[in-house]
C-alpha positions, -999 to +999 in steps of 0.1 A: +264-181+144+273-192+107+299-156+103+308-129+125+329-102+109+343-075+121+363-043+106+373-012+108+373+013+075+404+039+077+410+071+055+437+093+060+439+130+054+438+142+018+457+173+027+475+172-008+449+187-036+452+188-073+440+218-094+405+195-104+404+188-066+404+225-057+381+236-078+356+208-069+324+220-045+325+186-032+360+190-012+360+214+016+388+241+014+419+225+022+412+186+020+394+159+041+405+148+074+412+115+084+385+095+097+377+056+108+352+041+111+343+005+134+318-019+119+302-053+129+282-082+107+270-113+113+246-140+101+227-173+113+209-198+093+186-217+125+170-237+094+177-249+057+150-217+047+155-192+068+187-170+071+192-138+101+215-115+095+226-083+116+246-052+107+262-025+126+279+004+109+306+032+124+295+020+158+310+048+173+291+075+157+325+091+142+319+122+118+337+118+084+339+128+053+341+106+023+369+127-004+352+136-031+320+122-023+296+155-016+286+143+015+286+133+047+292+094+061+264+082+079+264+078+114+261+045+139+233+023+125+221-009+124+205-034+104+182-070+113+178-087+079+160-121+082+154-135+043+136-168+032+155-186+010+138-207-018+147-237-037 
């Protein structure tokens, strides 16, 4: 493998709401919980043209809630990208 990465995204309670935040439809009544999210990438180039990359997102299918966003996070996916390169 040319890169493996691995991470984790982390958002803690917004519990503490301002008077635009209140007012805003996109913020559920009383705030956002806190939520994480694990995540997974990694790529391989087998040849000088040819590059393979695979992605996996909130692999534990947790439920959050991006503040301020209007929706939902997406749950567990993943992604097989293979790209040609030129030049």
């Amino acid at each position: 493998l040319s890169c493996v990465e691995v991470y984790v995204q982390v958002a803690g309670a917004q519990r503490r709401l301002s008077p635009q935040d209140k007012s805003d439809l996109r913020i559920p009544a009383g705030g956002t919980d806190d939520w994480w999210t694990l995540n997974v990438r990694a790529g391989l180039r087998p040849i000088r043209w040819l590059q393979l990359s695979v992605s996996g997102a909130n692999l534990t299918d947790n439920s959050y809630w991006i503040h301020g966003s209007g929706v939902a996070g997406s749950g567990a996916s993943l992604s097989v990208v293979a790209e040609v390169l030129g030049g």
